[in-house]
N, C-alpha and C positions, 0 to 999 in steps of 0.2 A: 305788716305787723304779724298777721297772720304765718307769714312763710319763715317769720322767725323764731316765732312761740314754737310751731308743730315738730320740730326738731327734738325739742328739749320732752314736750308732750308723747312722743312716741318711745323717748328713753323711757321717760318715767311709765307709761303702760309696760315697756317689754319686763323693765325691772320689777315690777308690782303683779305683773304676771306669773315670773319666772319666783319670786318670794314665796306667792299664794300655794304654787305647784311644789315646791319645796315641802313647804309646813302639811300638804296635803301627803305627799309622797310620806312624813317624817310621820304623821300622824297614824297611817296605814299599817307602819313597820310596827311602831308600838299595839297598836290595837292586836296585830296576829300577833306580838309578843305575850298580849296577857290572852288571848284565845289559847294559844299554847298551853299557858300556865293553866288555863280552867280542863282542858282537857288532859291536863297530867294525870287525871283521874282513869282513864283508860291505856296507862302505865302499861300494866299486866297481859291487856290485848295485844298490846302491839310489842312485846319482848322480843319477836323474831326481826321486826324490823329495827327495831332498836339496837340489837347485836351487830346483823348486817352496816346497819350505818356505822355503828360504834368503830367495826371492821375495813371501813372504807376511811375514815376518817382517820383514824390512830397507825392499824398495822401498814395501810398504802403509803402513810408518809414518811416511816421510819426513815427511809432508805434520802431522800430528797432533808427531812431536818438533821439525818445524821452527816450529812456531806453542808451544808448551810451552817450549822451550832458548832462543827468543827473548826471549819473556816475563821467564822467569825472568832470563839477563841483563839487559835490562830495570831490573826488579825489586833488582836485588843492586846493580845501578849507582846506581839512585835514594836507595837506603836510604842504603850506604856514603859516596855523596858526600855526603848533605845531611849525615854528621855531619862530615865531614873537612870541609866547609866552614868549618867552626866552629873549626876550624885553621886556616885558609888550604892546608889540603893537598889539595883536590881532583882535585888534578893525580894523586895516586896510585891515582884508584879503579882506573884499567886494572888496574893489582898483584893489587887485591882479587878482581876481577871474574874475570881469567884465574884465580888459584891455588883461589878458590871451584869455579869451574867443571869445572878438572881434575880434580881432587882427589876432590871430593866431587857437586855438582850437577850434571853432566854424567852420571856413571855413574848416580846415582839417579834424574833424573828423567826418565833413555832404561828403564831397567830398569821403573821406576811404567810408562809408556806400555807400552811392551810387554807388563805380566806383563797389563793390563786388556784391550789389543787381541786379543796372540798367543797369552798363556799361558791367557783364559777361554777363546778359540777351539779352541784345544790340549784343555783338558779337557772340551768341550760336544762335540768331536765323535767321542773318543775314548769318553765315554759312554755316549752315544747309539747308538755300535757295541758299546759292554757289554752295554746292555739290551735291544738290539735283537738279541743271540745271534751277532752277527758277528764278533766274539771270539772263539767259539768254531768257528764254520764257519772260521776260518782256521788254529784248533790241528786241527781235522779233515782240515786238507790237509797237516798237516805243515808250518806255515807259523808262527814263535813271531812274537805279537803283540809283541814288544819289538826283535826284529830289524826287521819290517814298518813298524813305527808309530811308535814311541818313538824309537830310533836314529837314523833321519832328523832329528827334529824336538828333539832334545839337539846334535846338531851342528850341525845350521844356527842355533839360536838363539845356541849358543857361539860361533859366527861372525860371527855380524849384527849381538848387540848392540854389541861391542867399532866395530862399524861405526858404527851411530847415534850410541853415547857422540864416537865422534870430532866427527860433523857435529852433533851437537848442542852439543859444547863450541864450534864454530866462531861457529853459531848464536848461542849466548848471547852470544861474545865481539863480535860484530856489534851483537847489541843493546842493551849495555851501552857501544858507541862512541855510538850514537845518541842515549841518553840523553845523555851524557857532553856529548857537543856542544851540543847545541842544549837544554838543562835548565843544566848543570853549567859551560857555556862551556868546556868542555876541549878544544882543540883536537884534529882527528882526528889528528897526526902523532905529536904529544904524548903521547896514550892509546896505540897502538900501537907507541910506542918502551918505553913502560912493559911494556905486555905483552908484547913480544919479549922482554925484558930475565929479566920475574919468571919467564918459564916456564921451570919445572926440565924435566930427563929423570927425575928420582925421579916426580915429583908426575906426568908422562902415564904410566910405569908402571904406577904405583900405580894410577892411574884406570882403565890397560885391564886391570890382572888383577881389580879390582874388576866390570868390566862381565862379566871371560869368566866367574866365577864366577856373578856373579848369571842368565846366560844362561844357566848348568847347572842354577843352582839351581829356577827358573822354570821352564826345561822339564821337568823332572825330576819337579815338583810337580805342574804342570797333568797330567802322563800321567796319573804313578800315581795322583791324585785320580780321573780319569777310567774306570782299569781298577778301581777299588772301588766305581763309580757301579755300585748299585742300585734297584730298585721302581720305573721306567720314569723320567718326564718329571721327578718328584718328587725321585728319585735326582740326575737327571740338572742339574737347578739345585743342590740342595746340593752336587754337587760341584765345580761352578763355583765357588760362592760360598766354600767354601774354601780350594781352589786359589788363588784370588784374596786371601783373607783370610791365609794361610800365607807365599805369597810377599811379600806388603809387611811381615811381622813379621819375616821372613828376612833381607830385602833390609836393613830395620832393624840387626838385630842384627847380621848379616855385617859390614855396614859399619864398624859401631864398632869391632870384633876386628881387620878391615884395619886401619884407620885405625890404631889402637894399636899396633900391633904393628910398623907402620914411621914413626911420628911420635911413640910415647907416649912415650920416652927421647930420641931425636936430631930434634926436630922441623927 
């Protein structure tokens, strides 16, 4: 009886293990999240770093969401028109391509760039000083690591990305005119009266509280993934790889709960 119970007894510890560690790990990220918040109060001290990050974060990824925001315009332009051809409506992909973009693709695929750029950078080097005891040489000076480190780098990404989502929604809407024309034979005046027309002020809201969240949410994860990095180099990738793995299930799920929440009843 015994060797038939202990099977099912061993799922259920791994699972109740692995649940505990979760809500532990979940509970961690929130707490440096409002340590953050308390120490926004030393704003003004840390300006130098807070530019620097702002500069790491925004100008570094110009180049990688300007080739990603294109694309995917692009992309949304080529799908949507070939089926609206099938209507005679091609004339409406601008519609599709802006209210995609704002809405929804714009803030997710500057958040994806980011969390892989700035947020695995965020927790490999915030690590790297866990394991390396710099962590703690800075609580020796009387110096809290979440004022120093974190704070900085929870505002400037709160700032930056709501930056990227814009010029990458620009971005896409650039390269879903190119298809448009020269694929779709939509004239460029044409696609651009559409999309002056379809862009709501709900639908750029919504897209920028979507980006400043996910910019919290992202920095907030790469930290404290970083301040749990232990056992040196070994530590110091899985906390990456989580960090990394967390933010795109977040940026996932947040999204739908936005989305719902001001589209699920009055879309």
């Amino acid at each position: 009886m015994k060797k038939i119970i202990q099977p099912f007894l061993d799922i259920t510890e791994y699972v109740g293990r692995n649940i505990l560690l979760a809500l532990s790990d979940a509970g961690f990220i929130i707490v440096i999240f409002f340590q953050s918040v308390f120490y926004s109060k030393d704003l003004f001290r840390r300006w130098r770093e807070i530019l620097k990050q702002m500069y790491i974060a925004g100008v570094k990824s110009f180049l990688v969401s300007s080739i990603v925001s294109f694309f995917t315009g692009m992309v949304l332009a080529l799908q949507t028109g070939l089926e609206l051809m099938t209507f005679q409506q091609e004339a409406l992909v601008g519609d599709l391509v802006i209210t995609a973009m704002t809405r929804e693709m714009g803030p997710f695929t500057s958040a994806l760039v980011l969390t892989a750029s700035v947020g695995s950078a965020m927790a490999a080097e915030i690590g790297t000083m866990k394991v390396s005891e710099e962590i703690d040489a800075l609580e020796m000076m009387a110096i809290h690591p979440v004022s120093f480190l974190v704070m900085p780098r929870v505002v400037a990404l709160s700032i930056m990305l709501p930056v990227v989502t814009i010029y990458s929604i620009v971005m896409g809407t650039y390269g879903g005119a190119i298809v448009s024309n020269f694929q779709l034979l939509v004239p460029f005046d044409t696609y651009y009266h559409h999309v002056i027309d379809t862009l709501r002020f709900k639908a750029t809201y919504v897209g920028m509280l979507k980006s400043y969240v996910f910019g919290i949410m992202i920095s907030s994860i790469s930290c404290a993934r970083g301040l749990q990095a232990k056992n040196g180099a070994i530590g110091v990738g899985q906390a990456v790889r989580s960090s990394v793995v967390i933010s795109f299930l977040m940026i996932l799920i947040v999204s739908y709960f936005i989305t719902s929440f001001f589209y699920g009843k009055n879309p």
